[in-house]
ZAMIVEX-830808 format. One record per atom (N, C-alpha, C): y, z, x; atom name. Coordinates in pm, whole numbers, plus 50000, padded with zeros to 5 digits. Each point is the difference from the previous one (the first is absolute). Layout:
v|w|u|keke
Y|Z|X|CA;
...
This chain:
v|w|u|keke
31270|22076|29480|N;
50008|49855|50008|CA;
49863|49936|49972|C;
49887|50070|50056|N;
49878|49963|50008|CA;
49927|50001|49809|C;
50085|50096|49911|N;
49982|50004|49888|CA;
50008|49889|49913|C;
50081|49877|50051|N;
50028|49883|49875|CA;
49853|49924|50075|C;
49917|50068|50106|N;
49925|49855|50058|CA;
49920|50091|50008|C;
49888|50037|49874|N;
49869|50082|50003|CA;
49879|49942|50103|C;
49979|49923|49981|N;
49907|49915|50075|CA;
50011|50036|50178|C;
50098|49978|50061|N;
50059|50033|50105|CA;
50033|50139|50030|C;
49999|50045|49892|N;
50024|50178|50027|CA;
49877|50083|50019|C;
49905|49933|49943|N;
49814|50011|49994|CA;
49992|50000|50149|C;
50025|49875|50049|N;
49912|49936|50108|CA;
50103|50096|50128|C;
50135|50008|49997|N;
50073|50086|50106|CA;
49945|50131|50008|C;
49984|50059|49866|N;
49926|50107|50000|CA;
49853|50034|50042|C;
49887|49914|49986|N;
49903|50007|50072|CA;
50040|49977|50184|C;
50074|49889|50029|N;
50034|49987|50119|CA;
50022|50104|50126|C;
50064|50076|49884|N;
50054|50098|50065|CA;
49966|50132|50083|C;
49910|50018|49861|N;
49908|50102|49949|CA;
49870|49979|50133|C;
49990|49902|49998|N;
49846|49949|50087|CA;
50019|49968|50127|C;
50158|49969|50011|N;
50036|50034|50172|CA;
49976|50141|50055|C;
50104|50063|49926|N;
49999|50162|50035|CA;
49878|50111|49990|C;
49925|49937|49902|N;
49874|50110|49997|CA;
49903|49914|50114|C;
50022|49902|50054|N;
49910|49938|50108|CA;
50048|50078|50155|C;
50129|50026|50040|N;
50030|50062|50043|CA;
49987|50121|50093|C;
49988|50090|49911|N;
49959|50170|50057|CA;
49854|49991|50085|C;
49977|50069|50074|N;
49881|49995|50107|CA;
49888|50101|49938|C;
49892|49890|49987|N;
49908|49996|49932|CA;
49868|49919|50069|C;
49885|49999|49978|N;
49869|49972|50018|CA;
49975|49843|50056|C;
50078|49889|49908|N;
50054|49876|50035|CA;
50058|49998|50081|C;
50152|50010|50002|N;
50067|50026|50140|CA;
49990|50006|50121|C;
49884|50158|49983|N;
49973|50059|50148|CA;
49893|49862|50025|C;
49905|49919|49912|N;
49901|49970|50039|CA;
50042|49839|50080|C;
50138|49962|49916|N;
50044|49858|50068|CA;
50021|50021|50134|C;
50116|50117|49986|N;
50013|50035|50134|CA;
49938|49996|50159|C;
49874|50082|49917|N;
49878|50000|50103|CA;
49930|49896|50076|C;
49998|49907|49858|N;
49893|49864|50021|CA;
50087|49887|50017|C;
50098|50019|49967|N;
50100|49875|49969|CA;
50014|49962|50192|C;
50049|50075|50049|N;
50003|49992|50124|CA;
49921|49985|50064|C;
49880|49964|49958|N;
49860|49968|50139|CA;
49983|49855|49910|C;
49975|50022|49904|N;
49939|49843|49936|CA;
50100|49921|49890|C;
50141|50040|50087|N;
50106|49890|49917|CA;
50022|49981|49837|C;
50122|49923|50001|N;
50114|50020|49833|CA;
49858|49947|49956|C;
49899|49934|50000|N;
49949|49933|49871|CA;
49914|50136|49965|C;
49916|50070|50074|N;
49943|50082|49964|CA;
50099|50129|49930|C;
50066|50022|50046|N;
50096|50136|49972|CA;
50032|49953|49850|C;
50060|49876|49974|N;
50062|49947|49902|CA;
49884|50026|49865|C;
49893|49932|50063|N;
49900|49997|49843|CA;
49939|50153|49999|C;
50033|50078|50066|N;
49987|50170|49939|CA;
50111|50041|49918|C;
50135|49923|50009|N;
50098|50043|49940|CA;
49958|49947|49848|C;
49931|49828|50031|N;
50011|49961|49876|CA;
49889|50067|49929|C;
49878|50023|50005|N;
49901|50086|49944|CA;
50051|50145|49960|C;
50087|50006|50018|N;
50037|50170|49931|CA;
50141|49978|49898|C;
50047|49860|50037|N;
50131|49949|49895|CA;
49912|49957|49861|C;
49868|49981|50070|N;
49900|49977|49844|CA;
49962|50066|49955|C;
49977|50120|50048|N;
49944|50129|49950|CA;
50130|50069|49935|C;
50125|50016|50060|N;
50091|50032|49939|CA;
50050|49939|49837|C;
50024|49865|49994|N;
50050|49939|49886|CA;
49841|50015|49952|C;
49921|50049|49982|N;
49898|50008|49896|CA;
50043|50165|49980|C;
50001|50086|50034|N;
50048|50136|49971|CA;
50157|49980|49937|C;
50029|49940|50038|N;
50109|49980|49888|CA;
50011|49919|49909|C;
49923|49878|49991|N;
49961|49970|49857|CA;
49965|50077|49892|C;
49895|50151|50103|N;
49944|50057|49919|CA;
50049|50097|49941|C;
50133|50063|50080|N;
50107|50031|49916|CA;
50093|49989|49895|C;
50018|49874|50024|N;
50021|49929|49821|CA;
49957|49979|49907|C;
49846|49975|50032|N;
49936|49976|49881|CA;
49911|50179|49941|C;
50064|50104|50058|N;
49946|50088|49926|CA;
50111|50121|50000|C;
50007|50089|50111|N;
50047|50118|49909|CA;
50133|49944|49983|C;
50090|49927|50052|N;
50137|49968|49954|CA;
50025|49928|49925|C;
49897|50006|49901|N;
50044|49909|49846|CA;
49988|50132|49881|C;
49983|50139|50105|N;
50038|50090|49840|CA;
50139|50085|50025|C;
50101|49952|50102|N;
50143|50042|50007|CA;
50067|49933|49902|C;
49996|50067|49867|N;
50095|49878|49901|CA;
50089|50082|49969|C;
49998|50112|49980|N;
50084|50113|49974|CA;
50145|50037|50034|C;
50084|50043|49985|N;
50097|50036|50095|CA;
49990|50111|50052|C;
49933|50104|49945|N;
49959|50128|50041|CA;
49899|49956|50130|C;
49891|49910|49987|N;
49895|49977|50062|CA;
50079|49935|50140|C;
50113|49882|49958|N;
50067|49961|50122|CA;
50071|50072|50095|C;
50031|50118|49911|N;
50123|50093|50114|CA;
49845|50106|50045|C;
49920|50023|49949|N;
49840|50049|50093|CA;
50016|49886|50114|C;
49963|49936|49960|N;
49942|49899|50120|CA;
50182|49973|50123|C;
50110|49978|49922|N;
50045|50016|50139|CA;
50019|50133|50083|C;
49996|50101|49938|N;
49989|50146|50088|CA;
49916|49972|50053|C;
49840|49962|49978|N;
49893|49972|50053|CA;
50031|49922|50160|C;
50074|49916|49964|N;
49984|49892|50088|CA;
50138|50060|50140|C;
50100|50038|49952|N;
50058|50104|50041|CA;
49989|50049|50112|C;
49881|50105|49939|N;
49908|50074|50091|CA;
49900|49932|50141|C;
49961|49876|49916|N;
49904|49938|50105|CA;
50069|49970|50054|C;
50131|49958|50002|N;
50063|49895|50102|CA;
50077|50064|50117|C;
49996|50113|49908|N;
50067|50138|50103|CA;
49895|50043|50123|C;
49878|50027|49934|N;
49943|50069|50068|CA;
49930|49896|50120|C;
49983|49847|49957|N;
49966|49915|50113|CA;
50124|49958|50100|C;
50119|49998|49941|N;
50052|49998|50126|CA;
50021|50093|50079|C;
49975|50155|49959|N;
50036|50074|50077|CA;
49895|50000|50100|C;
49825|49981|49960|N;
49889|50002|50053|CA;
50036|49871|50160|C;
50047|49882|49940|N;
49984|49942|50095|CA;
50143|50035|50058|C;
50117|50045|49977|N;
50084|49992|50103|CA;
50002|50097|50100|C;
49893|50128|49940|N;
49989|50088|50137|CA;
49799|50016|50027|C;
49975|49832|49994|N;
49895|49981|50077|CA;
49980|50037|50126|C;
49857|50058|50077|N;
49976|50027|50108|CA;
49920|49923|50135|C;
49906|49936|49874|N;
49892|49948|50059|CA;
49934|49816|49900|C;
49937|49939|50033|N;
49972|49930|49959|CA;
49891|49977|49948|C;
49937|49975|49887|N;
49831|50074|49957|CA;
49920|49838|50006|C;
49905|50017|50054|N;
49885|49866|50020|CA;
49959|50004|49880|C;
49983|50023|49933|N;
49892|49993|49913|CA;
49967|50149|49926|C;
49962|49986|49858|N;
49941|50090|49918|CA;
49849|50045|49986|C;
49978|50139|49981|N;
49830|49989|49917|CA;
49970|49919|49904|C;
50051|49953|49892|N;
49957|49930|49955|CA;
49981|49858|50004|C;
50100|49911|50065|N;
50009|49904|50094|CA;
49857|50001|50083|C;
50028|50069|50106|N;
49845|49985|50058|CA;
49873|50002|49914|C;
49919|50076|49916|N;
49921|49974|49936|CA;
50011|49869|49930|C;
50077|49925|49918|N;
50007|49905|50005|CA;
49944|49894|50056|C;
50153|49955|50178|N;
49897|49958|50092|CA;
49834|50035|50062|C;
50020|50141|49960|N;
49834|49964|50048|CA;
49895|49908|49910|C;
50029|50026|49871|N;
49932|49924|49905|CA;
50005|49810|49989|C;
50149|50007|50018|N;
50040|49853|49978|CA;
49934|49896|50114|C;
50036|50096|50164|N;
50040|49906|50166|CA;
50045|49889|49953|C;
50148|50047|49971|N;
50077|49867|50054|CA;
50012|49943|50128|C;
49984|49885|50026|N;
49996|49930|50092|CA;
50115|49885|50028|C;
50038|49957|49939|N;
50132|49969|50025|CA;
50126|50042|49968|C;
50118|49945|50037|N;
50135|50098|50005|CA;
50030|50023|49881|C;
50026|49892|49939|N;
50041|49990|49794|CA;
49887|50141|49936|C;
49878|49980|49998|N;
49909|50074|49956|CA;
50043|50136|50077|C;
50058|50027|50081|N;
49973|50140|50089|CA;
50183|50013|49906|C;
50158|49990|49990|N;
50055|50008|49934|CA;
49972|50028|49885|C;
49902|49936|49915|N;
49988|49951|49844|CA;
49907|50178|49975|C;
49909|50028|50087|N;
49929|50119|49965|CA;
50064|50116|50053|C;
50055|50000|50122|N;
50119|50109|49994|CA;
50106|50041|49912|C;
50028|49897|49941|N;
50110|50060|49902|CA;
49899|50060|49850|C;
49877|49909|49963|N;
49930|50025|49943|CA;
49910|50123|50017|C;
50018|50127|50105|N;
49998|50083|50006|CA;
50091|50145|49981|C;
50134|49902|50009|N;
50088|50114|49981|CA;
50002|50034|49828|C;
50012|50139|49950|N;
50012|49973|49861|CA;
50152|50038|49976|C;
50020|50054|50120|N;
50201|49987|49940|CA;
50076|49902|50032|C;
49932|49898|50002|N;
50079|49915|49987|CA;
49992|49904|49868|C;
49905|50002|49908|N;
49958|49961|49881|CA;
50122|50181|49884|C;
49969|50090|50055|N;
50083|50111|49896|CA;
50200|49903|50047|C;
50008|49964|50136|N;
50135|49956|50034|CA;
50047|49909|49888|C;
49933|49895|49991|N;
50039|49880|49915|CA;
49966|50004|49863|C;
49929|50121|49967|N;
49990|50012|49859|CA;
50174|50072|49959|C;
50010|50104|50108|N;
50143|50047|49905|CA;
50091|49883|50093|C;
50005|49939|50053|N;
50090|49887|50060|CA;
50041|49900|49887|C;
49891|49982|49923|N;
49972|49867|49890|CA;
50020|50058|49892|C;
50005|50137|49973|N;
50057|50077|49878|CA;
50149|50005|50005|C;
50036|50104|50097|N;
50176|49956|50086|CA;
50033|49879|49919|C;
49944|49879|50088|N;
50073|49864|49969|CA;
50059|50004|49866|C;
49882|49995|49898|N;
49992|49986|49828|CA;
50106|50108|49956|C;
49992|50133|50043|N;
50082|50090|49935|CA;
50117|49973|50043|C;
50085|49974|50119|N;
50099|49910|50069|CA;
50016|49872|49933|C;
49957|49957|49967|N;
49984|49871|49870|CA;
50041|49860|50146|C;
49956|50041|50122|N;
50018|49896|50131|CA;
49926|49886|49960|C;
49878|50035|49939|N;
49859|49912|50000|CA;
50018|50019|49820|C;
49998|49886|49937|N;
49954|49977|49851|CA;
49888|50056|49952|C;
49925|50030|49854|N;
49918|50051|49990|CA;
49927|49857|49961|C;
49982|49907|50057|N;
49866|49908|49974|CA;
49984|49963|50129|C;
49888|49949|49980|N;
49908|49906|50141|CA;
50039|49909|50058|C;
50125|49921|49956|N;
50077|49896|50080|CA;
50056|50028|50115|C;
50121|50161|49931|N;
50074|50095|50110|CA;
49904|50106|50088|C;
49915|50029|49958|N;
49895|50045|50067|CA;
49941|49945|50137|C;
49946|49885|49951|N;
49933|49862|50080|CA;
50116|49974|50111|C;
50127|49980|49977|N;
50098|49979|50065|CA;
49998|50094|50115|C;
50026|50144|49967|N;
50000|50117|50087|CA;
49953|50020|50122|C;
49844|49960|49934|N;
49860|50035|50084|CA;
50030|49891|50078|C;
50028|49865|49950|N;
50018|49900|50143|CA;
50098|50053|50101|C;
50097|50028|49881|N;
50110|50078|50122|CA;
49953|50130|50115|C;
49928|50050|49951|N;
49898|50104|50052|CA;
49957|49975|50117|C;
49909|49926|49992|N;
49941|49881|50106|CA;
50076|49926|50118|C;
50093|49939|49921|N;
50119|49935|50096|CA;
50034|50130|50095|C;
50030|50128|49983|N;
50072|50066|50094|CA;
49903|50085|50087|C;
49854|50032|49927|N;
49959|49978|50121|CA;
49969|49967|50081|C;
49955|49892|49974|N;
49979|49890|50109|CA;
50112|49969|50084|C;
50129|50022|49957|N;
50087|49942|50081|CA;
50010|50119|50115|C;
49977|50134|49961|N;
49985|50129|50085|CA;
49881|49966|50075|C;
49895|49984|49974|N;
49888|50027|50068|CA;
50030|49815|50151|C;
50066|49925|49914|N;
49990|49869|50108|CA;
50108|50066|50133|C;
50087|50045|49960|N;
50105|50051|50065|CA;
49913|50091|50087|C;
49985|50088|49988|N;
49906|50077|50078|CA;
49889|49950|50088|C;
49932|49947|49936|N;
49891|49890|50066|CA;
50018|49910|50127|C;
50167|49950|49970|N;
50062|49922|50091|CA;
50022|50088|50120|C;
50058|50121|49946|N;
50096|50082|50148|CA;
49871|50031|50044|C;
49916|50065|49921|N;
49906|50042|50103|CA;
49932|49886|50086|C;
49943|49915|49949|N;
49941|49890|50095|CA;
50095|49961|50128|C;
50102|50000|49981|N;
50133|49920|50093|CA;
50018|50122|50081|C;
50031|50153|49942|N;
50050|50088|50102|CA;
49863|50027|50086|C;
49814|49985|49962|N;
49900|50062|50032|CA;
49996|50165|50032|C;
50055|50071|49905|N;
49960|50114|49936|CA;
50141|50041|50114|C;
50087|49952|49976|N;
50173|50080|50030|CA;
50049|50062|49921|C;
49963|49931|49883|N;
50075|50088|49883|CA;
49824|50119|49985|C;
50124|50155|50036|N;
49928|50066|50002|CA;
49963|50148|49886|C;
49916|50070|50016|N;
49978|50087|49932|CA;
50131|50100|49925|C;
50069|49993|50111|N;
50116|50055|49946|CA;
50150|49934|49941|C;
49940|49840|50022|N;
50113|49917|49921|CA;
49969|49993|49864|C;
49852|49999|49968|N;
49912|50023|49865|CA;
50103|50107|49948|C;
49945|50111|50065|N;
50029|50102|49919|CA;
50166|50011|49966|C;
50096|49941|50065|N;
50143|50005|49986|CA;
50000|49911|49847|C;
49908|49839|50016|N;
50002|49929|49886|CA;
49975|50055|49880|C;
49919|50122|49992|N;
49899|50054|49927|CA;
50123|50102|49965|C;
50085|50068|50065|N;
50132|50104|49980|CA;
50075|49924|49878|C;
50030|49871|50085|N;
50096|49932|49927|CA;
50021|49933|49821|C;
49823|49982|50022|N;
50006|49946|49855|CA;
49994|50121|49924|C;
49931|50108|50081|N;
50071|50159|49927|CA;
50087|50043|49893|C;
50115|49940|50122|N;
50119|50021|49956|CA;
50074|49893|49903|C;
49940|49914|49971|N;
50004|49894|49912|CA;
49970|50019|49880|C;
49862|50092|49966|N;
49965|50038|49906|CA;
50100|50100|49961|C;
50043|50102|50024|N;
50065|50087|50010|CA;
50121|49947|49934|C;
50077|49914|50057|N;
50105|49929|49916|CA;
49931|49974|49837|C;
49860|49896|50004|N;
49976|49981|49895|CA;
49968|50122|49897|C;
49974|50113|50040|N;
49978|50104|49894|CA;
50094|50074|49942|C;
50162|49990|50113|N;
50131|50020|49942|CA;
50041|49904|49948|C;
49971|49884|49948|N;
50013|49930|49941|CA;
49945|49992|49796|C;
49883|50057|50082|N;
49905|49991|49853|CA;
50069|50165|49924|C;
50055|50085|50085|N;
50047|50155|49971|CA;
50071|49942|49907|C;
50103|49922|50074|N;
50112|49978|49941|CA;
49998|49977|49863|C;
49926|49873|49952|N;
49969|49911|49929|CA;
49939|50106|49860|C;
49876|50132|50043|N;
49951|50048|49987|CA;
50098|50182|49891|C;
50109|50011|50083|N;
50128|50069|49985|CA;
50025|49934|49846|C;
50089|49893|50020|N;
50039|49920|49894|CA;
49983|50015|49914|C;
49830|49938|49982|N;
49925|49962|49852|CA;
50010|50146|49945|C;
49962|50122|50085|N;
49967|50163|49905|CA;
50160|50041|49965|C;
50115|49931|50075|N;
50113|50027|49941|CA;
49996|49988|49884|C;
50003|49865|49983|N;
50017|49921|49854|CA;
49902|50025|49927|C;
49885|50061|50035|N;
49874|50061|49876|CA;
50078|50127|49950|C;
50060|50083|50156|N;
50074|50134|49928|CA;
50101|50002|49904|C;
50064|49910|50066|N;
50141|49897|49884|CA;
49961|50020|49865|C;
49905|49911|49975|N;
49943|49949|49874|CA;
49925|50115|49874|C;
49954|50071|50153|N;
49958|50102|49900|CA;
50106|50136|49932|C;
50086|50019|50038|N;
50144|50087|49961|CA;
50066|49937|49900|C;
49933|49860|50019|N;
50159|49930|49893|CA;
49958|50043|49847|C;
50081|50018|49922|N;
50012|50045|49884|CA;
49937|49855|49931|C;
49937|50128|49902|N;
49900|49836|49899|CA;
50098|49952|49900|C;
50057|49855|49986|N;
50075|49996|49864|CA;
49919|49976|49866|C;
C-alpha cells in the first residue's frame, strides 16, 4: 500500500528503523537510565537527543557512500543475504541478552579527549564512539535502496533520515519519561526483557527479508533455465 506513496514509504521506513535500533540495551540506554533518574526527563531526554544526532549523521553517511554501488541484481541479492545475516544475528544477540554494557573502549577514549559536559554532548559522543553503529546504518541504508523502501535520490533519502530521527526520539522521550516518573523502577531487568523483545522483532524482520530474499534467486533460477528463443 505504502508503494503508490514513495515519499511516505521513505519516512515510515526510517521511522521505523530508528525506533527499533534505539531500542536494544546499549551505552545510551543504560546511561538515561542511570542519570535520567537523579537529574530528571530534561536531562535524560537531551542524551537521547545527542545520540539521535549522531545516529542520523551515520546514516546519512550510509547513503551517501557505500549504498550507491548496489545497482546490480547480483550485487542486490549480495546485499540482501548480507543483510539477512545481520538481522539474524542481531536479533538473536539481543534476544538472548545477559547483561547491559555502559559503555565501550572506544567510547571512553573519546570521552576522555572530548569531556563532555553536558547531557546532548555526553549522548552525541557516545554514540560517536560506537563504530557499529555507523557499519549498522550503512547496511540499514543499503537494505532500504536494494528493498527499493527509500528511492535512490536525496529527496527520499532526506525523507528517511528525518524519519530516522523522528523514531528515535520518540524512543528515547518515552524512556526518558518512564524513567524520570518511575525514578529508576523500570529496572535492569525490564531493560533487558525490552532489549529480548525488539530481538525478536528483528528476527521477524530477517524472515521477512529471507523471504523476499528466496523469491528474487527463484526467479534468477527461473530465468536462467529458460530456453533462449
Amino acid at each position: 500500500m505504502l508503494e503508490k506513496f514513495p515519499i511516505l514509504e521513505a519516512f515510515v521506513t526510517g521511522l521505523l528503523s530508528g525506533f527499533l535500533v534505539s531500542i536494544p540495551v546499549g551505552p545510551i540506554n543504560v546511561t538515561i537510565i542511570h542519570e535520567g533518574a537523579e537529574r530528571g526527563f530534561r536531562w535524560a531526554f537531551f542524551i537521547g537527543a545527542g545520540s539521535v544526532l549522531m545516529e542520523t549523521i551515520y546514516c546519512g553517511i550510509g547513503f551517501a557512500g557505500f549504498s550507491e554501488l548496489f545497482t546490480t541484481n547480483i550485487a542486490r541479492a549480495m546485499l540482501q543475504l548480507a543483510s539477512f545475516a545481520l538481522m539474524s544475528y542481531l536479533g538473536l544477540k539481543y534476544l538472548f541478552a545477559k547483561e547491559m554494557k555502559t559503555t565501550s573502549r572506544s567510547a571512553e577514549r573519546i570521552e576522555d579527549r572530548l569531556h563532555p559536559h553536558t547531557a546532548f554532548m555526553t549522548g552525541f559522543v557516545r554514540t560517536l564512539g560506537n563504530p557499529g553503529v555507523l557499519l549498522l546504518w550503512v547496511a540499514l541504508s543499503a537494505t532500504f535502496l536494494a528493498h527499493e523502501w527509500v528511492d535512490p535520490n536525496w529527496t527520499s533519502k532526506a525523507i528517511c533520515i528525518v524519519g530516522v530521527a523522528t523514531g528515535g526520539l520518540l524512543w528515547f522521550t518515552l524512556l526518558s519519561y518512564l524513567v524520570s516518573v518511575g525514578h529508576r523502577h523500570l529496572s535492569d531487568k525490564a531493560m533487558l526483557n525490552m532489549s529480548r523483545a525488539a530481538g525478536g522483532m528483528l528476527l521477524v524482520a530477517a524472515l521477512g527479508l529471507g523471504y523476499k530474499l528466496a523469491l528474487l534467486l527463484t526467479i534468477a533460477f527461473k530465468a536462467a533455465r529458460a530456453p533462449v528463443s
